[in-house]
PADOSE-26175 format. One record per residue (C-alpha): residue number from 1; x, z negated, y negated. Coordinates in steps of 0.05 Angstrom, whole numbers. Example, Ala and Ser with C-alpha at 12.3 -4.5 7.8 and 13.67 -1.06 7.14 Angstrom:
% PADOSE-26175
(1,(246,-156,90));
(2,(273,-143,21));
This chain:
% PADOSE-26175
(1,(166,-827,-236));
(2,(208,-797,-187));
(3,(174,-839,-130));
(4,(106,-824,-154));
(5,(123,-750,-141));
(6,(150,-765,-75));
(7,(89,-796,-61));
(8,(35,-737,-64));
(9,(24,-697,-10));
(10,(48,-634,5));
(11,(-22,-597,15));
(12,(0,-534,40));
(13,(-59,-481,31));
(14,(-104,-484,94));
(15,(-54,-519,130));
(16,(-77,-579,167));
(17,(-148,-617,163));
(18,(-136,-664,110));
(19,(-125,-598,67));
(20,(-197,-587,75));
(21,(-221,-653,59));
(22,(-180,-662,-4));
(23,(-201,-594,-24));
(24,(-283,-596,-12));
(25,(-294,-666,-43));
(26,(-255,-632,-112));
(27,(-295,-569,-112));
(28,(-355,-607,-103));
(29,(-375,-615,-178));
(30,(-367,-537,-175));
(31,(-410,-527,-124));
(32,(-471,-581,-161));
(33,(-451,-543,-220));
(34,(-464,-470,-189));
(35,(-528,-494,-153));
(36,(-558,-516,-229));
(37,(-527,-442,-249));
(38,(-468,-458,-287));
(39,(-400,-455,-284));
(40,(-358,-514,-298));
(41,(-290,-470,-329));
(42,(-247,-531,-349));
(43,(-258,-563,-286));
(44,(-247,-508,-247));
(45,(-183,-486,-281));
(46,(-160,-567,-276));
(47,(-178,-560,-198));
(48,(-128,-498,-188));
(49,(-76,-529,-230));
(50,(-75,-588,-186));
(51,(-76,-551,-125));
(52,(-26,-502,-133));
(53,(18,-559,-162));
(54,(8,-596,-97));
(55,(3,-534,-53));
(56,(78,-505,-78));
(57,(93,-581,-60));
(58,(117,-627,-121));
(59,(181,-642,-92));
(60,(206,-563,-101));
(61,(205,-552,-173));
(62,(243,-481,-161));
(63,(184,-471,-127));
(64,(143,-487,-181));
(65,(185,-455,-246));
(66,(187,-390,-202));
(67,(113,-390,-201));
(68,(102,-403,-271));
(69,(160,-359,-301));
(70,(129,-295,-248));
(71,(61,-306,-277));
(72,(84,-307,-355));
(73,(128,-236,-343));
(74,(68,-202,-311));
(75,(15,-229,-357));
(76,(58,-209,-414));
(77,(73,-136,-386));
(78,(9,-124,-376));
(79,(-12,-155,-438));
(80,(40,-100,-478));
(81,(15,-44,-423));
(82,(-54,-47,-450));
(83,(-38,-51,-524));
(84,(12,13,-518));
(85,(-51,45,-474));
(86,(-101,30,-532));
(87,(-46,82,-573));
(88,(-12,136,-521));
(89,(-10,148,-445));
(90,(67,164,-430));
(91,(78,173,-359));
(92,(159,158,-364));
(93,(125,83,-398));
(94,(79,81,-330));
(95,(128,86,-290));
(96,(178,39,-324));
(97,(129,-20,-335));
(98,(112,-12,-256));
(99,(177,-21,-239));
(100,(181,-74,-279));
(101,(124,-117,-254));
(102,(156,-101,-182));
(103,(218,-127,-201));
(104,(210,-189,-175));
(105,(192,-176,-109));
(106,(248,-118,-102));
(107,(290,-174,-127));
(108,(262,-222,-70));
(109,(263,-165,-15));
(110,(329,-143,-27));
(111,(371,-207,-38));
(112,(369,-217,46));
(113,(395,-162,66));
(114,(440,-156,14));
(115,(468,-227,11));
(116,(434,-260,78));
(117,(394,-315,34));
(118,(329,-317,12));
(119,(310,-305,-73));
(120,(300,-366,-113));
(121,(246,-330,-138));
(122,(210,-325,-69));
(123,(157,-359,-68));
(124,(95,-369,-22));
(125,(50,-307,-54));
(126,(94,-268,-99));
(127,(84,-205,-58));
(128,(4,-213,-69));
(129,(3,-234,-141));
(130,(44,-176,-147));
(131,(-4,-126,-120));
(132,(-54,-153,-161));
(133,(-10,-144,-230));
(134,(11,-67,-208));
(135,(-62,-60,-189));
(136,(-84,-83,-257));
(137,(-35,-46,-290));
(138,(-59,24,-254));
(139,(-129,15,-268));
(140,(-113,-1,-344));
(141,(-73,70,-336));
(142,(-131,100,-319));
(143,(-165,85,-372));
(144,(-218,35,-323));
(145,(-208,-34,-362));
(146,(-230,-20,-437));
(147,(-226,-100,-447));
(148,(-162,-153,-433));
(149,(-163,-219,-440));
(150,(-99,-263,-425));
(151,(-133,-326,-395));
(152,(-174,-279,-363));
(153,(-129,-247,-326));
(154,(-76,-310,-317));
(155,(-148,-336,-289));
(156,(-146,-268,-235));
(157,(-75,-277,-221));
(158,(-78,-361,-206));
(159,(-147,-367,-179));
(160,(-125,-419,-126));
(161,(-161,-408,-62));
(162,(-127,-339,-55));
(163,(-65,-346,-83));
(164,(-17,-354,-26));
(165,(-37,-296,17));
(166,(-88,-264,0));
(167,(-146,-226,4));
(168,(-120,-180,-49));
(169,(-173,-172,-100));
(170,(-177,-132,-166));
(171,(-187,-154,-235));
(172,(-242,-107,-260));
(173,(-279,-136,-190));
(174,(-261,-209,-203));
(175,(-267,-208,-270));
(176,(-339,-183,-266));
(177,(-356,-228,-205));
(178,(-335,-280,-251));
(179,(-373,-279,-318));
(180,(-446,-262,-274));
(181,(-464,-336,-253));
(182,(-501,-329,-187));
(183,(-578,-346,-190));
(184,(-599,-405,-150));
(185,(-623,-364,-79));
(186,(-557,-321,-88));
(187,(-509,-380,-83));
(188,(-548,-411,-30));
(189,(-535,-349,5));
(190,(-457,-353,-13));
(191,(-460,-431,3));
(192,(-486,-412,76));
(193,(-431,-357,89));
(194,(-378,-403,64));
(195,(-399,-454,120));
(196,(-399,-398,174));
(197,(-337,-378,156));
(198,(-302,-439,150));
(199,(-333,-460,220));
(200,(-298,-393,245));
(201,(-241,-400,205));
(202,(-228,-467,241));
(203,(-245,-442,310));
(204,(-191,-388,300));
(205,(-130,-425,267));
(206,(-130,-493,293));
(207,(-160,-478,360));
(208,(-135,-399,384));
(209,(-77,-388,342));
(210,(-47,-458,350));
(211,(-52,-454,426));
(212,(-24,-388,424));
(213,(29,-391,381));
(214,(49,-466,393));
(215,(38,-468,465));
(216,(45,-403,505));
(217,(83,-359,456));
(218,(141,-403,462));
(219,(139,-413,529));
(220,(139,-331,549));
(221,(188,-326,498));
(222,(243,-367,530));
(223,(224,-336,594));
(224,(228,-270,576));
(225,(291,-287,543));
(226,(320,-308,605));
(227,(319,-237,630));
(228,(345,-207,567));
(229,(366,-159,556));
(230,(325,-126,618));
(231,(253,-115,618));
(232,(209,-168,641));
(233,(133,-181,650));
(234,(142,-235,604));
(235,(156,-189,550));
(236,(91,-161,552));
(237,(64,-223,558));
(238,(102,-247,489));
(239,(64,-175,469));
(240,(-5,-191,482));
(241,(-1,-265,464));
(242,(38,-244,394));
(243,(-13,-197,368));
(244,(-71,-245,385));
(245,(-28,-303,352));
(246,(-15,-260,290));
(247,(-98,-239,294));
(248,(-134,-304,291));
(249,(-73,-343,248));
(250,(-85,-296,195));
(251,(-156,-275,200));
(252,(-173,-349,198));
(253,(-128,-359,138));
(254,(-172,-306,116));
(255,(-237,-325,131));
(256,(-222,-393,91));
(257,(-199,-356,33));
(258,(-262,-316,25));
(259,(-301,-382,40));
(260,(-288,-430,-13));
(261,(-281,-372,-57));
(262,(-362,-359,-39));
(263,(-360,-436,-54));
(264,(-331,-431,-123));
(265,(-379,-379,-140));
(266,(-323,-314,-123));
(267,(-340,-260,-78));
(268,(-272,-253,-54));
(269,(-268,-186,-5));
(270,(-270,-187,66));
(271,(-204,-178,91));
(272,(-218,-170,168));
(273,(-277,-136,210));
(274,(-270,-127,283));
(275,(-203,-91,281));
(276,(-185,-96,363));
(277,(-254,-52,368));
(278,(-230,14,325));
(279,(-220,64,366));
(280,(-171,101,327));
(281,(-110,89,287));
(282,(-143,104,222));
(283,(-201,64,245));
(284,(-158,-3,249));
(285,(-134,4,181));
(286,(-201,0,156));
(287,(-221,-54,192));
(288,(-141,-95,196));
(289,(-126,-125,130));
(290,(-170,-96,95));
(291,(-156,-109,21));
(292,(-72,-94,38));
(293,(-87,-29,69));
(294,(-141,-7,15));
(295,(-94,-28,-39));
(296,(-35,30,-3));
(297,(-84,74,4));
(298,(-107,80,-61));
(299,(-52,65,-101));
(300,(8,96,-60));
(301,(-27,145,-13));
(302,(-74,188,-59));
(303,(-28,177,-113));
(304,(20,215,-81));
(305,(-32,269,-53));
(306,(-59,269,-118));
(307,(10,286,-151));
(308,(35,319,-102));
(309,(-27,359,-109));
(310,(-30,376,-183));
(311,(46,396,-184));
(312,(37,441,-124));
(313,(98,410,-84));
(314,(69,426,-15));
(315,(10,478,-5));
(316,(-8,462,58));
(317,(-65,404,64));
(318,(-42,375,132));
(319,(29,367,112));
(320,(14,338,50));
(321,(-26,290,89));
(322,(34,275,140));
(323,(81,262,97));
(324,(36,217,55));
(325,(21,179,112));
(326,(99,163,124));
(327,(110,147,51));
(328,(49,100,53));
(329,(60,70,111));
(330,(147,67,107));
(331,(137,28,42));
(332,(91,-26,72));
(333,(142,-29,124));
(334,(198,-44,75));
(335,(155,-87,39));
(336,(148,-134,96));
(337,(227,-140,94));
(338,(281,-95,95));
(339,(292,-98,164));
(340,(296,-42,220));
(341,(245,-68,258));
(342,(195,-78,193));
(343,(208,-14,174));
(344,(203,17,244));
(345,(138,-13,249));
(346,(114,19,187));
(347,(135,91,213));
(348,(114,84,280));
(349,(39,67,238));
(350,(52,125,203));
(351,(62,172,264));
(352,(-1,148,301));
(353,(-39,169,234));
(354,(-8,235,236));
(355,(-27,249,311));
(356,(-94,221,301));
(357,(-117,274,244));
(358,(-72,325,287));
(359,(-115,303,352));
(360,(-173,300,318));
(361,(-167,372,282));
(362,(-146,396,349));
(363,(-210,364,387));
(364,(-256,393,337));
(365,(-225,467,339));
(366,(-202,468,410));
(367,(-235,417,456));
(368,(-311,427,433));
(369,(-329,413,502));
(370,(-296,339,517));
(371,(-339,283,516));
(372,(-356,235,470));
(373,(-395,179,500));
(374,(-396,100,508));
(375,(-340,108,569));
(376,(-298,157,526));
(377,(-300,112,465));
(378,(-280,49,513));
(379,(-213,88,530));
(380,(-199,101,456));
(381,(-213,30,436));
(382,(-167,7,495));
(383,(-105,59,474));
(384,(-114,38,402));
(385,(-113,-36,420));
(386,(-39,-25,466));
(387,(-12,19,410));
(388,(-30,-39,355));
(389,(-6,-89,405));
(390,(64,-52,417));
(391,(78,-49,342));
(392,(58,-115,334));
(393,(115,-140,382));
(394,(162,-91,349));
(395,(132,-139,277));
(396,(150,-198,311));
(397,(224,-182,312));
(398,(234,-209,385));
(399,(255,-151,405));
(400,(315,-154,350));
(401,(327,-228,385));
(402,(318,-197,461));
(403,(359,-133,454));
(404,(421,-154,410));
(405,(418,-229,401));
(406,(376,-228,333));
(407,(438,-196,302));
(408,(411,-143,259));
């Protein structure tokens, strides 16, 4: 038994080729099945078993029991949250079953900079499946889901081609994505997106981010190491080449996500458009990770404004807004890691999207009479792209390894 289990592969998700190739020729029956307008559910749910099993690789069963034991405590808070919601609407029992489905990933956020190893309960996705839970949670709060079903949701929270990273979806989304079957012109349409994408998705994480983080990042690394701690061209070469690296890995992590989603049927969200074109701070955020950043925004940022709001804590609008923006973008920081640099990173977000509404309040009062044409709009794209490309080597934590040895 034990070398049978040795002997699978360890598929990690999107990973290398043979991922792909394992992957398409088991979702085929899905995809026959989807074409003729129905959905095979059995399969399906035997296809994600199987793959997360081999994706969390066989060989790490604390891997695995962390996965399963996470998804039983959400499923069954949130199973008990909407019960008690059907009855009363306690904030203090909000609160507490919040902080209860984000115990886990305090737990695995906090146990490295408290003890200098990583959780046992840290594995690959808990800080996504997380979101989704909390997010699930909120909306049955506000009264938005009037129906829960457990395999339904354990469905939401496991559904396999999104599990490890993302996009962040939400269960009243999924959920009725899910039960309307796609007519036969529809899926085609899907079908055809899912090929572009995973075209694109190949060109940008085996071909751009592979050559740019496994070639020339390392290389202008050590180099600009070499002249640590004094500045260096090289370091804005490890700048550049980072942010790029971090760009197309991701985004074409992404872009395979969304397609074999289409492929099974699920409109999974977008989760990057264009972002190096926004010409603003704000701007990026819609366009950079898109299902993360709309997930703070409405569940931390207008949360608080809304509170904040309706208790009359601060009267004036643009400080309300300020400070929302740190809170919002401080706690993505920490949740990255507890680190100075994460959490830097977050606040130094934060600022630009306080002197972007401040600039932008300040153009339209004061500076009526600036420009705004295609060359103007070129120099906003161009300071937005630096100031995204600075934080993003502040995110990389080199600077933590150039300036004090990797240290703190």
């Amino acid at each position: 038994m034990i070398d049978i289990v040795n002997s699978l592969p360890n598929l990690k998700a999107y990973g290398t080729p043979i991922y792909f190739i394992y992957l398409l020729l088991a979702i085929t029956p899905l995809v026959i099945s989807l074409y003729f307008g129905k959905r095979l559910v059995k399969y399906e749910v035997l296809v994600n078993i199987v793959f997360i099993y081999l994706m969390f690789d066989a060989r790490n069963w604390p891997q695995l029991i962390a996965l399963i034991a996470f998804l039983a405590w959400q499923t069954i808070l949130v199973l008990i949250y909407f019960k008690y919601r059907q009855r009363a609407n306690s904030s203090q029992i909000f609160y507490l079953w919040t902080f209860l489905l984000l115990l886990p990933i305090i737990i695995v956020k906090v146990t490295p900079a408290v003890s200098g190893q990583n959780s046992i309960i840290g594995f690959l996705g808990v800080s996504y499946l997380t979101f989704r839970a909390v997010g699930t949670l909120i909306e049955i709060r506000d009264g938005a889901i009037h129906e829960f079903n457990t395999g339904h949701f354990i469905r939401f929270m496991a559904f396999m081609p999104a599990i490890t990273s993302g996009p962040i979806d939400r269960f009243r989304r999924f959920e009725k994505d899910y039960q309307k079957v796609p007519d036969r012109q529809e899926y085609l349409g899907m079908v055809a997106k899912a090929i572009n994408y995973l075209f694109l998705g190949f060109l940008y994480k085996f071909v751009f981010s592979y050559f740019l983080g496994s070639r020339l990042l390392p290389q202008l690394e050590a180099k600009a190491m070499f002249y640590s701690p004094h500045f260096t061209w090289y370091l804005v070469g490890v700048m550049y080449v980072y942010g790029l690296y971090l760009f197309f890995d991701f985004a074409g992590y992404s872009l395979f996500a969304v397609a074999i989603s289409y492929l099974m049927g699920v409109k999974t969200p977008m989760n990057f458009n264009k972002p190096f074109i926004s010409k603003n701070i704000k701007e990026f955020w819609n366009r950079w990770h898109m299902t993360l950043s709309f997930w703070f925004r409405d569940y931390i940022f207008m949360r608080f404004v809304f509170t904040a709001t309706r208790h009359k804590w601060i009267k004036n609008r643009n400080t309300l807004s300020s400070l929302a923006y740190l809170l919002n973008m401080f706690v993505m920081g920490c949740w990255h890691g507890l680190t100075w640099y994460y959490i830097l990173y977050g606040l130094m977000h934060g600022l630009g999207l306080i002197i972007n509404d401040w600039w932008l309040r300040l153009k339209k009062k004061h500076l009526k009479w600036l420009p705004h044409n295609k060359f103007t709009e070129f120099i906003a794209i161009v300071i937005t792209f630096n100031f995204v490309m600075l934080s993003f080597l502040l995110f990389s934590g080199f600077l933590n390894r150039f300036w004090f040895g990797g240290k703190f």
